[in-house]
N, C-alpha and C positions, 0 to 999 in steps of 0.2 A: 758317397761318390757324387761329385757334382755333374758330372757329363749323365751321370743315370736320372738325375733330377732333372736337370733340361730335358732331357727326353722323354721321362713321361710327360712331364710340361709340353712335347710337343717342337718341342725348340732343338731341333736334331741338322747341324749346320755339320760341313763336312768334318771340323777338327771334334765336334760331339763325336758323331757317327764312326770315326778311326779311332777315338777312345775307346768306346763299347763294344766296338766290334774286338779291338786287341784283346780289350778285357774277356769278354765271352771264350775269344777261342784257347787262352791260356785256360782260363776259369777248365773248360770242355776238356783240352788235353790232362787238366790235374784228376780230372772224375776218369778219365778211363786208363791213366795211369794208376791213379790211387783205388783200386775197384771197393773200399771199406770208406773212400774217403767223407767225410762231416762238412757238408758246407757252414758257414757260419752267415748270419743276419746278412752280411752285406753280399754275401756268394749268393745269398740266396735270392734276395732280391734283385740282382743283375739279373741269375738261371731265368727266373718267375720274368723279369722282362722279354725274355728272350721263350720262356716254355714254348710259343706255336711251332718252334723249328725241330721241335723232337716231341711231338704228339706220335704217340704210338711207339716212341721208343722204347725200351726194355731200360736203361742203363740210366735215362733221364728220369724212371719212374721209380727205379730204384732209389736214385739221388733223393728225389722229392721225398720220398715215405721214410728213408733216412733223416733227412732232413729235421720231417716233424715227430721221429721216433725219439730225436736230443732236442728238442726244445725245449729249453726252460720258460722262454716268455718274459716280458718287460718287470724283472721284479720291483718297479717302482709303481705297476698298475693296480696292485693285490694293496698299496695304500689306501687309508679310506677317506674318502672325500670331503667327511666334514668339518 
């Protein structure tokens, strides 16, 4: 997602900032519609932009630990280097 990449870059200009914000609150309404739902890499890393806004939440902690409960992880990283 490119609006999430300016962003952490820092570079959060209003049509950024009306991206990620739509995205987050669709992203928010699919977790507390979906209460089993699996974010994927890029759900996640939006949620992980956005985690300070549900510190101590029950339902954002659930998501998270979910999250890293299905992760497989980059399977081109377990390649070997030399």
């Amino acid at each position: 997602m490119a609006a999430l990449e300016r962003g952490r870059d820092g570079h959060t200009d209003k049509a950024t900032n009306d991206t990620l914000e739509a995205a987050i609150a669709s992203l928010w309404d699919k977790i507390n519609t979906q209460k089993d739902y699996v974010l994927d890499r890029d759900e996640f890393a939006l949620f992980n932009y956005f985690i300070y806004r549900y510190k101590g939440n029950n339902v954002a902690q659930r998501t998270v630990a979910r999250f890293w409960d299905h992760y497989k992880g980059d399977p081109n990283a377990a390649e070997s280097k030399t």
